[in-house]
C-alpha positions as CSV (number, residue, x, y, z in Angstrom):
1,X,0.0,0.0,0.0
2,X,1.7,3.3,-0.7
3,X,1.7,5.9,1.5
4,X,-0.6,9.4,0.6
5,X,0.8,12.3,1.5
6,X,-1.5,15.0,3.4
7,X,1.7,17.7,3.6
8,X,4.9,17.8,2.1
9,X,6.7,20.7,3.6
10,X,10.7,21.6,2.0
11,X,13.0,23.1,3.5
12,X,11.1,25.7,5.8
13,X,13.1,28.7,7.5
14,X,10.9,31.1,9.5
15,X,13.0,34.6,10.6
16,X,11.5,37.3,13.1
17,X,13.2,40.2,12.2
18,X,17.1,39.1,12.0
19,X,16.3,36.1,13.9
20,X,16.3,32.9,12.4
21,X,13.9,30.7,14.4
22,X,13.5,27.5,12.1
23,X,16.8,26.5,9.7
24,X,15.7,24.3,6.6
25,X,13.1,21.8,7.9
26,X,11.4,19.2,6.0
27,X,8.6,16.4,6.8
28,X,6.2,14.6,5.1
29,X,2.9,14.0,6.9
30,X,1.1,11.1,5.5
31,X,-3.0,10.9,5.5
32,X,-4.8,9.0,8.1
33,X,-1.8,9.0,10.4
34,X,-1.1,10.9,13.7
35,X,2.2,12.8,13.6
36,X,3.6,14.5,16.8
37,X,6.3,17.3,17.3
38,X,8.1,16.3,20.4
39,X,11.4,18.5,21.3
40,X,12.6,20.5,24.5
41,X,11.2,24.3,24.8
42,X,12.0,26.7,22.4
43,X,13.2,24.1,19.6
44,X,10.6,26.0,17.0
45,X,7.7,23.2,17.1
46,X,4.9,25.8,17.7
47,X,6.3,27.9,15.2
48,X,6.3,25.4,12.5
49,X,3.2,24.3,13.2
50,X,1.9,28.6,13.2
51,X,3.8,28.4,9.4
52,X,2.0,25.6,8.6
53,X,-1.6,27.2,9.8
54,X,-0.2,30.5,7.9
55,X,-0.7,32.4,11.5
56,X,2.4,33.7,11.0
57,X,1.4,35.6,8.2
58,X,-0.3,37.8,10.7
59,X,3.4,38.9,12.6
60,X,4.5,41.7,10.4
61,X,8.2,41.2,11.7
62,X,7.8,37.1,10.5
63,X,9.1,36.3,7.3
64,X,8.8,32.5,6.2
65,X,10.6,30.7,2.9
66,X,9.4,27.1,2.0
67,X,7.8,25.2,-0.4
68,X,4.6,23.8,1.5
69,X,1.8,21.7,-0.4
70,X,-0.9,20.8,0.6
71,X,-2.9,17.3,-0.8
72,X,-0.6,17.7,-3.9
């Protein structure tokens, strides 16, 4: 059975200003899975989960590079 993919995210980088707050992450997040973000505080799991829900957009200081697609 091969695996659909839900999200295929490519090397996403997320800066606040100057600061770089996620360096070149990519994941694939399969359909009818459960996929968890586990790391110690500050490691940029709620902020790539924001990028993904495009609240970030809303931070006028945020500024986010990646290729993110979504179903295809």
């Amino acid at each position: 059975m091969t695996e659909t993919l839900k999200i295929a995210a490519r090397n996403v980088n997320v800066f606040y200003g100057e600061k770089q707050a996620i360096t070149d992450v990519s994941v694939d997040i399969a359909t009818e899975n459960v996929t968890a973000f586990i790391g110690p505080s500050g490691c940029g799991k709620s902020t790539f989960l924001r990028t993904l829900n495009r609240m970030n957009d809303t931070i006028p200081s945020c500024r986010v590079t990646a290729t993110i697609e979504l179903d295809g």
